[in-house]
C-alpha positions as CSV (number, residue, x, y, z in Angstrom):
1,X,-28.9,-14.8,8.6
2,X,-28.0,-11.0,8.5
3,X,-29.7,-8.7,10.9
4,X,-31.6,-5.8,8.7
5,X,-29.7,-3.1,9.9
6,X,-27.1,-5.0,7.9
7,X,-28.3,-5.2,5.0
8,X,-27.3,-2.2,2.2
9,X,-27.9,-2.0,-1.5
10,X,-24.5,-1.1,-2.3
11,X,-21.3,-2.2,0.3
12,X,-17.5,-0.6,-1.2
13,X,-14.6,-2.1,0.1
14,X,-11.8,0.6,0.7
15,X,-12.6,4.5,2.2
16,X,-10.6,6.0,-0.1
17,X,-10.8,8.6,-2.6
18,X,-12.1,6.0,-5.3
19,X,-14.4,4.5,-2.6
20,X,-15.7,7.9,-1.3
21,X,-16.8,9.0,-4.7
22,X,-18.5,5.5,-5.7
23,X,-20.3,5.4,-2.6
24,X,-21.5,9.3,-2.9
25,X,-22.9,8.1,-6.3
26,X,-24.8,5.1,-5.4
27,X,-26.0,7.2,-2.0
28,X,-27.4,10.2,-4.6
29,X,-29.0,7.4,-6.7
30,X,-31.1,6.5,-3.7
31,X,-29.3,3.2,-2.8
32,X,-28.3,2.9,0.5
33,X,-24.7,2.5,1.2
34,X,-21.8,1.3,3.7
35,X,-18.0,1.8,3.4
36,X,-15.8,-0.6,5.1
37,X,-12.0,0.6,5.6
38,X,-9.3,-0.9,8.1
39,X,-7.1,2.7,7.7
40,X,-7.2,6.0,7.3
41,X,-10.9,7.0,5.5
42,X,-9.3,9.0,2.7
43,X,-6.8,6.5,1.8
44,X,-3.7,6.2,0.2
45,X,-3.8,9.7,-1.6
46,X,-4.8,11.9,1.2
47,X,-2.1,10.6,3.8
48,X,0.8,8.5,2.0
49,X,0.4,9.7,-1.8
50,X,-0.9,12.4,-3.8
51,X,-1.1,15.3,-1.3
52,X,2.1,15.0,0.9
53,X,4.2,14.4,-1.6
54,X,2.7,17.6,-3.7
55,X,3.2,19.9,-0.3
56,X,7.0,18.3,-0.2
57,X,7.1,19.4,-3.9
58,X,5.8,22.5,-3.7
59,X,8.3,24.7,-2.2
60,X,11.1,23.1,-4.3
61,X,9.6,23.3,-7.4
62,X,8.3,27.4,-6.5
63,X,12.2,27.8,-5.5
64,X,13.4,26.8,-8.6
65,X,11.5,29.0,-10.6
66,X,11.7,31.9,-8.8
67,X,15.9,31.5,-8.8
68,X,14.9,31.7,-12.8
69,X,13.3,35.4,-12.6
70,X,15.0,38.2,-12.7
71,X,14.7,40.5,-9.6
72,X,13.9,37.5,-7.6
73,X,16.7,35.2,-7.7
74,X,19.1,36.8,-5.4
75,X,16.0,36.7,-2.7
76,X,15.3,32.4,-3.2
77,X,19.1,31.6,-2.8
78,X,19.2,29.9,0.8
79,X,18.2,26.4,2.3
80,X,14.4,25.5,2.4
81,X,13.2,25.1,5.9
82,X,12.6,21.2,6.1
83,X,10.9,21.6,9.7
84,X,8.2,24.1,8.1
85,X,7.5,22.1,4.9
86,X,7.3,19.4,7.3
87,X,4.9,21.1,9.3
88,X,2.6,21.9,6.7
89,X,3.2,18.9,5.1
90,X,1.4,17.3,8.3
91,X,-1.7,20.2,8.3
92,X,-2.5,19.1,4.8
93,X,-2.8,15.3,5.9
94,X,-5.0,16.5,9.4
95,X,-1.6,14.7,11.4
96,X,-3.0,11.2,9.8
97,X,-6.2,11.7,11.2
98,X,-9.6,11.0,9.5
99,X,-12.1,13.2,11.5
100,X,-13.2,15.2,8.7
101,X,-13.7,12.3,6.0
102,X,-16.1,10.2,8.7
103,X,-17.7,13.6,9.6
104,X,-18.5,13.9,5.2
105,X,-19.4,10.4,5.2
106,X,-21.8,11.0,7.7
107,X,-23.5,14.4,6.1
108,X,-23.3,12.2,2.7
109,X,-26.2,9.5,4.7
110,X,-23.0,7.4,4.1
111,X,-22.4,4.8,6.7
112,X,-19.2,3.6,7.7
113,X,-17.6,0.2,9.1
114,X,-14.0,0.4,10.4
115,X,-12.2,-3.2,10.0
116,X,-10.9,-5.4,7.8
117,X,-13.8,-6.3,4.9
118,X,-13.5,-9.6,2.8
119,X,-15.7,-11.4,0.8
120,X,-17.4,-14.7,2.0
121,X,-20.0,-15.4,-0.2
122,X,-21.7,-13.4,-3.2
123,X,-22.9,-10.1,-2.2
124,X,-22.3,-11.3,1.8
125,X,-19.2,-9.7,3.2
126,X,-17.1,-10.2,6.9
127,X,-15.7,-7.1,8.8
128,X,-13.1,-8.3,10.9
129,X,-13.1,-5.1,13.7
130,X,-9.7,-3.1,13.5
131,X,-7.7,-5.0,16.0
132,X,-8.2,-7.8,13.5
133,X,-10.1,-10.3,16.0
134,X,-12.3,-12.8,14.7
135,X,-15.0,-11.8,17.6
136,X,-15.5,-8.4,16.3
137,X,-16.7,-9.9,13.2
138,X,-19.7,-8.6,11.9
139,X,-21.2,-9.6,8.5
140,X,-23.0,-7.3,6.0
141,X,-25.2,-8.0,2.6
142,X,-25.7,-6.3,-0.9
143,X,-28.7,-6.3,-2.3
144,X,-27.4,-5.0,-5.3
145,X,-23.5,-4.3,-5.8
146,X,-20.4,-4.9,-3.9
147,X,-17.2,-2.6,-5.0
148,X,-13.8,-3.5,-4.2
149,X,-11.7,0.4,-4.4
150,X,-9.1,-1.3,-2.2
151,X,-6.3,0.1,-4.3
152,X,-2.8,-1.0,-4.7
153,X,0.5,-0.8,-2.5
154,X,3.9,-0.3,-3.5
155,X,5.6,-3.5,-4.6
156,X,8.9,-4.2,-3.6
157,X,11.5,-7.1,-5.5
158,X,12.9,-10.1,-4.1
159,X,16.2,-9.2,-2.7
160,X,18.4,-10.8,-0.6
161,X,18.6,-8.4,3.3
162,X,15.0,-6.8,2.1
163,X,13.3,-6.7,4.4
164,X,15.7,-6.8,7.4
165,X,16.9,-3.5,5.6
166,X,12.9,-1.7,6.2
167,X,13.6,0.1,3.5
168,X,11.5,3.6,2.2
169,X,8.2,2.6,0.2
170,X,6.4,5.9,-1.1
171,X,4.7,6.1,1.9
172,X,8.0,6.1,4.3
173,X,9.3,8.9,1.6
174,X,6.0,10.9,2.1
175,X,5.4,11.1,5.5
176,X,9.3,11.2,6.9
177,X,9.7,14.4,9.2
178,X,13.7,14.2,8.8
179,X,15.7,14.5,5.5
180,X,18.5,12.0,5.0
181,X,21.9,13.3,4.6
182,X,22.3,10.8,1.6
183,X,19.6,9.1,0.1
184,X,19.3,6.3,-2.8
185,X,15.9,5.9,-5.0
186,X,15.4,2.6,-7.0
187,X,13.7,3.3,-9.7
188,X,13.1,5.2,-12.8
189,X,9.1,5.9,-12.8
190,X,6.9,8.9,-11.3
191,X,7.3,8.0,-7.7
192,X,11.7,7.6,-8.1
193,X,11.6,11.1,-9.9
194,X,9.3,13.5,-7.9
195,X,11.2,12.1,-4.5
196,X,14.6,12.4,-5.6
197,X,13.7,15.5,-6.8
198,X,11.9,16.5,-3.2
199,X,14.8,15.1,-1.0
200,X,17.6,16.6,-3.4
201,X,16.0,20.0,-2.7
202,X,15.2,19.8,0.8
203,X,19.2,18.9,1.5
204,X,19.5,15.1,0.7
205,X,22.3,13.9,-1.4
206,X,20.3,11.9,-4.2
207,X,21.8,8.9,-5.7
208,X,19.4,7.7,-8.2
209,X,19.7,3.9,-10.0
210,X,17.7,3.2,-12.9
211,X,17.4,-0.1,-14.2
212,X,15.9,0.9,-17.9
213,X,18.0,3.9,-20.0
214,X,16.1,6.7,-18.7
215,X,13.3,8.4,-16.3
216,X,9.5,8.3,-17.5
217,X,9.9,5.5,-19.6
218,X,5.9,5.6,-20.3
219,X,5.8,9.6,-21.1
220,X,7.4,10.9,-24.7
221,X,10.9,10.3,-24.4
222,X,11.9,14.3,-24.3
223,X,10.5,14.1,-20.9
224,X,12.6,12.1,-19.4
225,X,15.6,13.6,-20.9
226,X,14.9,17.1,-19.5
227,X,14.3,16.0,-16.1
228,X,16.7,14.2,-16.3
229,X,18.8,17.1,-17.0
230,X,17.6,19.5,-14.5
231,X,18.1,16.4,-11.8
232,X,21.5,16.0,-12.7
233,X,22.5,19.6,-12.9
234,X,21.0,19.9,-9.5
235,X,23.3,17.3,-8.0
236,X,21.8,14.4,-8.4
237,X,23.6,10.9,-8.9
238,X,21.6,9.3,-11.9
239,X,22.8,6.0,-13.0
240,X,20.7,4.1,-15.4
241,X,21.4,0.2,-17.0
242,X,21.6,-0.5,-13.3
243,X,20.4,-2.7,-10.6
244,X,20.0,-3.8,-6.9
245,X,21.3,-7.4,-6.1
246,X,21.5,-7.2,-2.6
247,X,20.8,-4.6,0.7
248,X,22.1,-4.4,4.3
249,X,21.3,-2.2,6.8
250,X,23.8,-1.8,9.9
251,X,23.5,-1.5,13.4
252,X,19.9,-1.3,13.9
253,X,16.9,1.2,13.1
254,X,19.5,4.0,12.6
255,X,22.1,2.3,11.0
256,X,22.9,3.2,7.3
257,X,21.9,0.9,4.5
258,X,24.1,-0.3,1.8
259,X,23.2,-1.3,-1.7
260,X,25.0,-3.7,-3.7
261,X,25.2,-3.1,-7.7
262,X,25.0,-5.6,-10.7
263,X,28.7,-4.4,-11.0
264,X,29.8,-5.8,-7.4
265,X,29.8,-1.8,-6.7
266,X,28.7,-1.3,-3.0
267,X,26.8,1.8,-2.1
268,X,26.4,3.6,1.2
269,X,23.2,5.9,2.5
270,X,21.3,7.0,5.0
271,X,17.8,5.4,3.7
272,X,17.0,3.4,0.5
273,X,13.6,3.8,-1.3
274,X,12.6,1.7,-3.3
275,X,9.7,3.3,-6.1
276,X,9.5,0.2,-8.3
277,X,5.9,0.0,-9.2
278,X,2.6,-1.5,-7.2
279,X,0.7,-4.6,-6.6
280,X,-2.9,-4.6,-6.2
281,X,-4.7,-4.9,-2.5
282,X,-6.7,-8.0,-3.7
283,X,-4.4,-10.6,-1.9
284,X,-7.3,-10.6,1.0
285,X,-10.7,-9.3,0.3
286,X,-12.0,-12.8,-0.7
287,X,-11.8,-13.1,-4.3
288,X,-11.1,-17.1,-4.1
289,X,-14.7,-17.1,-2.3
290,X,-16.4,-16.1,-6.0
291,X,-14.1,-18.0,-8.3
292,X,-11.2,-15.6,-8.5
293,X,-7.4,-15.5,-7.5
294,X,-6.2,-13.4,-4.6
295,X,-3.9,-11.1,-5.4
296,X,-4.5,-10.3,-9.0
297,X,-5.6,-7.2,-10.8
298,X,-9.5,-7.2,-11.4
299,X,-10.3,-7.5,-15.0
300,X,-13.3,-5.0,-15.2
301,X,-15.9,-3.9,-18.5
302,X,-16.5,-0.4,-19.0
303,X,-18.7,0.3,-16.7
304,X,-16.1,-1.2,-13.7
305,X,-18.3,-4.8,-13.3
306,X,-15.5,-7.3,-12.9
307,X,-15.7,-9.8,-15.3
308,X,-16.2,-13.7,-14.7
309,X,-18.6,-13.1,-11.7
310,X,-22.1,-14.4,-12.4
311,X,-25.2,-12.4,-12.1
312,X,-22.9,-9.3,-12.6
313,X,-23.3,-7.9,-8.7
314,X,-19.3,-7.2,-8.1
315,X,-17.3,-4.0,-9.2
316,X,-13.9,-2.8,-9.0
317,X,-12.7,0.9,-9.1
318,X,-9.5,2.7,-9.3
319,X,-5.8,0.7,-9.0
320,X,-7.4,-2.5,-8.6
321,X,-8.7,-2.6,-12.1
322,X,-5.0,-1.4,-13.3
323,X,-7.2,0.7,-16.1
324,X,-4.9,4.1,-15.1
325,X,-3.3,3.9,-11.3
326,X,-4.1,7.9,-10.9
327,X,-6.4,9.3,-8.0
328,X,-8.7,11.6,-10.4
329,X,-8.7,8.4,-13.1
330,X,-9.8,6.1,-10.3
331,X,-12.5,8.8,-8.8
332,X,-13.5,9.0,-12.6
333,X,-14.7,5.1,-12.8
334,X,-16.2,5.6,-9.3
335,X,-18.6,7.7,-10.8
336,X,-19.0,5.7,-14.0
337,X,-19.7,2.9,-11.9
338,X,-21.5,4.3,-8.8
339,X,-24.2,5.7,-11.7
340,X,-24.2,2.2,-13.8
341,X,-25.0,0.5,-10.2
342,X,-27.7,2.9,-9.7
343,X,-29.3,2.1,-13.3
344,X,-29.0,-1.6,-13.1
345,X,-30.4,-1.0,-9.4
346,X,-33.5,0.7,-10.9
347,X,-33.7,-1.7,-14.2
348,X,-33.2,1.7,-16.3
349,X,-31.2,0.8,-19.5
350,X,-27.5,1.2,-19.7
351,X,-26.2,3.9,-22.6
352,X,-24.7,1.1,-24.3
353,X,-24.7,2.5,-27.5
354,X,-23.0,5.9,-26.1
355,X,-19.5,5.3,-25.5
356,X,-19.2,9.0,-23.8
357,X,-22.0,8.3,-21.6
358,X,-22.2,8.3,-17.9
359,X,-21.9,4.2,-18.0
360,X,-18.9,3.9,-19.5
361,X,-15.6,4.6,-18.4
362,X,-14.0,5.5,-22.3
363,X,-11.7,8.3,-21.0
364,X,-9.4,4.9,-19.4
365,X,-8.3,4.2,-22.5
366,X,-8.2,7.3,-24.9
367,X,-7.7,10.3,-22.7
368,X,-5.9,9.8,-19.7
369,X,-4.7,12.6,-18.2
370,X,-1.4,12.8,-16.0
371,X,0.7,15.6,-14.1
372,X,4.3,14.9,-12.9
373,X,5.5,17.7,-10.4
374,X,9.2,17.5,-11.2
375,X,11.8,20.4,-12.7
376,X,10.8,20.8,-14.6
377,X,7.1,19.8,-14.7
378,X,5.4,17.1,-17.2
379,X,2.0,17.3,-18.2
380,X,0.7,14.7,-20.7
381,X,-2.4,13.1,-22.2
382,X,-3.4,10.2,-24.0
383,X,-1.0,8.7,-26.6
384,X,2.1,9.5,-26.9
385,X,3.7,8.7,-30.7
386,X,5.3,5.4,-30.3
387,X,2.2,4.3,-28.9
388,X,-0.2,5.3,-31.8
389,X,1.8,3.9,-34.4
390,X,1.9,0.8,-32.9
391,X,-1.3,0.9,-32.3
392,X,-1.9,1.1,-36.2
393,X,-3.1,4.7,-36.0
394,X,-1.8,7.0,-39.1
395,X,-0.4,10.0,-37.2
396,X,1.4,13.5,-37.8
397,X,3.6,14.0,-34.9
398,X,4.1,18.2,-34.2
399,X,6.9,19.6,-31.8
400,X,7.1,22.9,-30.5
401,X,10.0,24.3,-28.2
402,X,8.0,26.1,-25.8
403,X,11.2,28.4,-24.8
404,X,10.0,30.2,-27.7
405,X,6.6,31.2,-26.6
406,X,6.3,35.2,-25.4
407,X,5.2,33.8,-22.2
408,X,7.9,31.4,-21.5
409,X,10.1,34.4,-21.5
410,X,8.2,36.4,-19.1
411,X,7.4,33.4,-16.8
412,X,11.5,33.2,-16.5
413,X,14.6,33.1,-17.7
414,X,16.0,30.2,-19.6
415,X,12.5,28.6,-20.0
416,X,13.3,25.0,-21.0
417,X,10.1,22.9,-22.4
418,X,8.8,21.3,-25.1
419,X,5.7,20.4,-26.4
420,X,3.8,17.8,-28.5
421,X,0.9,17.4,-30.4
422,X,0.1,13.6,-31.9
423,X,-2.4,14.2,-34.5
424,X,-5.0,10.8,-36.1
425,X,-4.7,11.5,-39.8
426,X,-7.7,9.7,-40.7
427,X,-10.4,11.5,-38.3
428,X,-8.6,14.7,-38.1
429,X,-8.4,15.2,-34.4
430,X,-5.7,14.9,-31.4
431,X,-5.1,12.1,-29.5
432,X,-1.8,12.9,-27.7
433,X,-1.0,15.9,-26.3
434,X,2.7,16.4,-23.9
435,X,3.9,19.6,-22.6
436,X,7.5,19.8,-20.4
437,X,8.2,23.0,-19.3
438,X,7.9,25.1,-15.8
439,X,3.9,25.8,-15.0
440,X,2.8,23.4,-17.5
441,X,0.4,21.4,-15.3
442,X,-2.0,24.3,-16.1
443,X,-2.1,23.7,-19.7
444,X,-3.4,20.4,-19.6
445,X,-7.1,20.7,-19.1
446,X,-7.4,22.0,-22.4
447,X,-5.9,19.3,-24.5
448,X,-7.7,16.6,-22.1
449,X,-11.0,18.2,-23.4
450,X,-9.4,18.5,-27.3
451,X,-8.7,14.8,-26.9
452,X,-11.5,13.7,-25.3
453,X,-13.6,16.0,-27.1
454,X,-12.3,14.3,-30.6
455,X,-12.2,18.6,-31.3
456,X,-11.1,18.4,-35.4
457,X,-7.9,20.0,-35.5
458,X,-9.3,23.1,-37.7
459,X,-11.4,23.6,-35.2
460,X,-8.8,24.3,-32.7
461,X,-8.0,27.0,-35.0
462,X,-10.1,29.1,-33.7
463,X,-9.7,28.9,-30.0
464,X,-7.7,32.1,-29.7
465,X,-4.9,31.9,-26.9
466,X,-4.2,34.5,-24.5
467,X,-1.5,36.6,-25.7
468,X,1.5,37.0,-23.4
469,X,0.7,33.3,-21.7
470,X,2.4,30.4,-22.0
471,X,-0.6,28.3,-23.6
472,X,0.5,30.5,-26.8
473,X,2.4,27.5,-27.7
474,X,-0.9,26.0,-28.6
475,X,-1.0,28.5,-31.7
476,X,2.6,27.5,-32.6
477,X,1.6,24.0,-32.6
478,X,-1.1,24.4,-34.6
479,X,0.7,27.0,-37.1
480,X,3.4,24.1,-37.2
481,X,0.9,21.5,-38.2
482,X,-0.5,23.5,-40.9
483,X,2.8,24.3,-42.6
């Protein structure tokens, strides 16, 4: 039997930025609560993801636009210095160190296990201790919930020489402190395209192989094309309708890796990455224990309960659920479900009937919002137009070239974007919304809250933009729509 002290209302499996924010939630609905993590607490965003692969971004993608303003261009023309993007690169992550997130746990009344967590009964979980030996074991008990915010890894194929080769995953690409003289990214997706456009502007010679017939294949289709553009014009070897059949790497560690096309073509580089989608972490936190198979993606309601489990005590939050594999999605349905476990906890009634209340997790499937921090930068939300109409809806599909906004000329020359507004007929409101263009990251707040607002068209109307910004092209959009 389980000594009190552990004992919890609410355990989460994984300390990352999904976990943290579900835990926070149950903690400020009174429930006591433990985190279990075998890493870094702050998980795969803060140290391998998300925030190192925006600093490596950063100064490429600032260069580029400043080379496009006049007055500026002939200051921005040299190399970037890698060892200082590096460097801050490593600040941003705390050097892979998790000081800070314990110390937040901690003034959250948070408490923290580090080892290895898996299921061994319902609401009974084991901790192996961080070296992974079964006599550091320790056992814990819900009361109420346990939450699986493990999250996902990158998934690599089944090639002959894989592993042997130790090629780059997204984390190798991330935290590297040394830019390849030649490197080749597999794959066509988000990952593939902000790293080959990283490693192309910090000095690497980019050959990129694509197996589909273009980049972003799940963004509007414009997208892909203009980064596709800028990629090329910036050097980069982009092949697509090709793939990897086989991969060596020579002489050791250091040795370079060759590739091996569909065509019988052999390639040579420095490092491989390989950015070819994820598999969920679910392969060993215990799932077979309560009836359900290990390395699968967690079927979930709205309110993040995984389905199938009786009495309803098991959650799962963020890539695991494979709802939207995006940090601020993922911390979204850990508050969704950190405040439904807190309700059921206290037997106060669910907003069933409210499918914008705080119970359920609606934005997953009508107003996703995504950034891609390429050249140029991508900014979408919610449907895009091949989507809606097969999804039945009656649409009005408006494009706007955002090169012709006052602001796109004063933000620099040669402003190349687009924009795209997919409008529901029948209800009168957006439900797709895709800018392309330099800066245009900053524009997307506002159509999240027009989508996920349901804000009737004519309504928009009225919401006046700033005159000379960029987000003009929001009245050009809308004086397109109405003829």
């Amino acid at each position: 039997m389980s000594d009190a002290k552990d004992e919890y209302d609410v355990i989460v499996l994984g300390a990352g930025p999904v976990g943290e924010n579900l835990a926070d939630r149950t903690r400020a609905a009174g429930l006591s609560t433990v985190i279990v993590e075998s890493e870094l607490v702050g998980g795969e965003c803060s140290y391998w993801a998300c925030v190192p692969s925006k600093a490596l971004l950063r100064p490429v993608l600032a260069r580029a636009e400043a080379r496009r303003v006049p007055g500026l261009r002939a200051s921005v023309g040299g190399a970037l210095d890698a060892a200082e993007v590096f460097a801050h690169r490593d600040a941003l992550v705390s050097h892979w160190k998790d000081d800070g997130q314990i110390a937040w746990l901690e003034s959250a009344g948070i408490d923290f296990v580090r080892g290895h967590g898996r299921l061994v009964e319902p609401r009974r979980v084991a901790v192996a201790g961080p070296n992974g030996s079964d006599g550091d074991e320790r056992f814990l008990t819900a009361r109420h919930a346990v939450a699986i915010c493990t999250g996902s890894r990158a998934r690599l194929p089944d090639l002959p020489g894989l592993i042997e080769a130790r090629p780059w995953t997204s984390r190798e690409a991330t935290s590297s402190s040394t830019v390849p003289g030649r490197l080749i990214v597999v794959g066509g997706g988000v990952v593939a395209a902000e790293m080959a456009t990283a490693y192309n502007g910090l000095g690497s010679r980019v050959t990129m192989l694509v197996r589909g017939s273009g980049l972003l294949d799940r963004i509007e289709p414009f997208a892909g094309e203009l980064v596709a553009e800028t990629l090329t014009e910036a050097g980069v070897d982009l092949r697509t309708g090709t793939s990897v059949t086989a991969i060596a790497r020579r002489d050791g560690d250091k040795g370079t890796v060759t590739v091996t096309l569909d065509s019988g073509e052999e390639l040579e580089a420095d490092e491989v990455l390989f950015a070819t989608g994820r598999a969920p972490r679910t392969d060993d936190v215990g799932l077979e224990t309560v009836g359900l198979k290990p390395g699968r993606w967690l079927n979930v309601d709205d309110t993040c309960r995984v389905e199938g489990v009786p009495d309803g005590w098991l959650y799962a939050a963020g890539d695991v659920n494979h709802r939207a594999l995006l940090t601020h999605q993922g911390k979204y349905q850990a508050r969704i479900a950190g405040a439904a476990i807190g309700a059921r906890a206290r037997g106060v009634p669910l907003l069933d009937t409210d499918r914008w209340g705080a119970h359920a997790a609606t934005a997953d499937k009508v107003a996703v919002p995504q950034v891609i921090f390429t050249d140029p930068e991508v900014a979408a939300v919610g449907l895009t137009a091949d989507q809606a109409k097969a999804a039945g809806r009656s649409v009005r599909v408006v494009d706007y070239d955002i090169g012709r906004v006052s602001g796109a000329a004063l933000y620099g020359d040669g402003y190349r974007g687009r924009a795209r507004m997919v409008v529901d007929l029948d209800r009168g409101h957006l439900i797709g919304v895709t800018f392309v263009g330099p800066g245009v990251g900053e524009l997307l707040h506002s159509a999240t809250v027009a989508v996920a607002g349901e804000v009737p068209v004519e309504r928009l109307w009225h919401a006046v933009p700033s005159f000379p910004t960029v987000s003009e092209v929001w009245l050009r959009l809308l004086e397109e729509y109405r003829g």
